[in-house]
C-alpha positions as CSV (number, residue, x, y, z in Angstrom):
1,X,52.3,118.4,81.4
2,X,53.0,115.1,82.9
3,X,53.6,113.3,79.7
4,X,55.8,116.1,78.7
5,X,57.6,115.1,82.0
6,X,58.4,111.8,81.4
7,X,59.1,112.1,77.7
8,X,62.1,114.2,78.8
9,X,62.7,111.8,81.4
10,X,63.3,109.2,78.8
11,X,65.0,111.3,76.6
12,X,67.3,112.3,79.3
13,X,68.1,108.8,80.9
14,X,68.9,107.7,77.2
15,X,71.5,110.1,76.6
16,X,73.1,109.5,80.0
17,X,73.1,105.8,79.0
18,X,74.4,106.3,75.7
19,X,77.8,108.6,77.3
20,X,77.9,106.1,80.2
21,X,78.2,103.1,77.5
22,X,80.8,105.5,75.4
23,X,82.5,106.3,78.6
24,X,82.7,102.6,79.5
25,X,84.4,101.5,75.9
26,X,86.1,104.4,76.1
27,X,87.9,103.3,80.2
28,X,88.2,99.7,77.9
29,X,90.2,101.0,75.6
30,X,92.4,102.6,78.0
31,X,93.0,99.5,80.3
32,X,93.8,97.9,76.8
33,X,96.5,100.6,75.9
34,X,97.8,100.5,79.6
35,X,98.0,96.5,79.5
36,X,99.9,96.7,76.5
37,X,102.2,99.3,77.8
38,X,102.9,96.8,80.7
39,X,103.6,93.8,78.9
40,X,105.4,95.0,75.8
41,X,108.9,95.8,77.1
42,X,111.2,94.3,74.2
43,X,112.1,96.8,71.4
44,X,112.5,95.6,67.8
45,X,112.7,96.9,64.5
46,X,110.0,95.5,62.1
47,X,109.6,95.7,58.4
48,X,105.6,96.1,57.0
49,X,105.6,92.9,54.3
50,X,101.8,93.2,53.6
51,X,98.7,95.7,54.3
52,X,95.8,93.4,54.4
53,X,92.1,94.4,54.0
54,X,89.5,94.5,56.7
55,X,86.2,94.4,54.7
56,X,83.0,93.7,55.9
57,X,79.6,92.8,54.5
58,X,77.1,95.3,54.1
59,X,73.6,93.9,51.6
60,X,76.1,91.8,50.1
61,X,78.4,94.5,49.0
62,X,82.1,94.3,50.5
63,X,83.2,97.2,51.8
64,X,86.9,98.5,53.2
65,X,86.9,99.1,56.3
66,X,90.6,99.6,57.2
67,X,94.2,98.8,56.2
68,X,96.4,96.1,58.7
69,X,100.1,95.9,58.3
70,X,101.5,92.7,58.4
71,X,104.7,93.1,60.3
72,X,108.0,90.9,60.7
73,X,110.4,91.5,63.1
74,X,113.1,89.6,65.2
75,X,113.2,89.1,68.4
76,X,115.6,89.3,71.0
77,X,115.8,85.4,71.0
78,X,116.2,85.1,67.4
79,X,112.9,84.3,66.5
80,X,111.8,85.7,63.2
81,X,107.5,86.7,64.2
82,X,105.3,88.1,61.4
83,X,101.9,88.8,62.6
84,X,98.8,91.1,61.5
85,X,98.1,94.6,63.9
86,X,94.9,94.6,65.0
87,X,94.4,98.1,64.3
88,X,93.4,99.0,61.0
89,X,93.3,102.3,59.0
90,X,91.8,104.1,56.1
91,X,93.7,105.4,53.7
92,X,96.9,103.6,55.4
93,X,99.2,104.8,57.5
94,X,102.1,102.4,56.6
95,X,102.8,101.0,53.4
96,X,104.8,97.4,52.2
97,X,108.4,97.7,53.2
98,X,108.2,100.7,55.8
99,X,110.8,100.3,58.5
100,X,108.2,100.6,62.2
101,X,109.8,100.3,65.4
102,X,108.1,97.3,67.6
103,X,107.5,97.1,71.1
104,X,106.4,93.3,72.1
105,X,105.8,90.8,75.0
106,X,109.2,88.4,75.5
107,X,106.9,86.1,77.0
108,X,104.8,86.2,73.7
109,X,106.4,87.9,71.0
110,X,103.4,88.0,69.1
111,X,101.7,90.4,71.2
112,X,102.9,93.8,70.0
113,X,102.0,97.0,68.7
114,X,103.7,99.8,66.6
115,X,105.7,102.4,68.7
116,X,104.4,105.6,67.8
117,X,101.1,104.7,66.1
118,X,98.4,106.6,68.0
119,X,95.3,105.4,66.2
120,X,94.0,103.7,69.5
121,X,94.6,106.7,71.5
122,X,92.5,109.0,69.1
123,X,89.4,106.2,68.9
124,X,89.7,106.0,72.7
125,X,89.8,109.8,72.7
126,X,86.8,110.0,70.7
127,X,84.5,107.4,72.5
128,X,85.7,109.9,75.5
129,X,84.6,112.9,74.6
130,X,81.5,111.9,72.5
131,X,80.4,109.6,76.3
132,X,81.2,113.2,78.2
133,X,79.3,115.1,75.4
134,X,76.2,112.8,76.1
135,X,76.1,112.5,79.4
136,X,76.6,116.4,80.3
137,X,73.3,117.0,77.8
138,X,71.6,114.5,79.2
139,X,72.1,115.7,82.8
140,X,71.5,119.1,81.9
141,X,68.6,118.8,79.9
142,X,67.1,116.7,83.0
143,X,67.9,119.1,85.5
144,X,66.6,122.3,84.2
145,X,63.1,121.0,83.0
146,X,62.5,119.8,87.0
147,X,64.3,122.3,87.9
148,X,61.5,124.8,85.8
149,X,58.9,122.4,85.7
């Protein structure tokens, strides 16, 4: 009976590690988002001149991982600023030429993201819920085998 004990133990303390860790990216993200918010107070409109491909190697196979618009825009200065999003997507959500309205940093106008584009909000969603998911199991499962143990 004891070793049934600590098995669950285990397996308990693992999923509430595993929802803390999704929880944590998760608060990242969001401090991310809310940093960007913050900082990005200049409007623009940009046009998409590229969609480059994040790949990755997997056994020596490249794979796609995602779709980055390169975006150029003006800013309030003048300055003409094309730069790659960091957020990528599969199939794409923008294609070459696409008119995308810009919110960016004055103080560095390459800092920016898309106005409107939610695909950070849904990943940081996910990694919420999925963390929650965990951790609830794994709290429940260890309270109801002491509690009828």
């Amino acid at each position: 009976m004891e070793d049934k004990m600590i098995f669950i133990a285990i397996f308990s303390g693992i999923f509430c590690g595993m929802g803390l860790i999704f929880l944590m990216v998760s608060w990242i993200l969001s401090s991310v988002m809310a940093d960007r918010k913050k900082n990005c107070t200049s409007k623009a409109v940009g046009t998409v001149t590229d969609m480059v491909r994040s790949t990755y190697d997997s056994d020596r196979e490249y794979s796609v991982r995602g779709f980055h618009p390169v975006v150029r825009y003006t800013t309030a200065t003048g300055e003409t600023i094309t730069v790659t999003s960091a957020v990528h997507r599969n199939p794409p959500k923008y294609h070459v030429g696409d008119s995308v309205h810009i919110r960016y940093d004055p103080n560095e106008p390459k800092k920016f993201y898309i106005d409107g584009d939610n695909t950070l909000n849904i990943v940081k969603t996910v990694f919420f819920l999925v963390g929650l998911g965990l951790a609830v199991i794994g709290l429940i499962v260890g309270i109801l085998v002491f509690m009828f143990a």
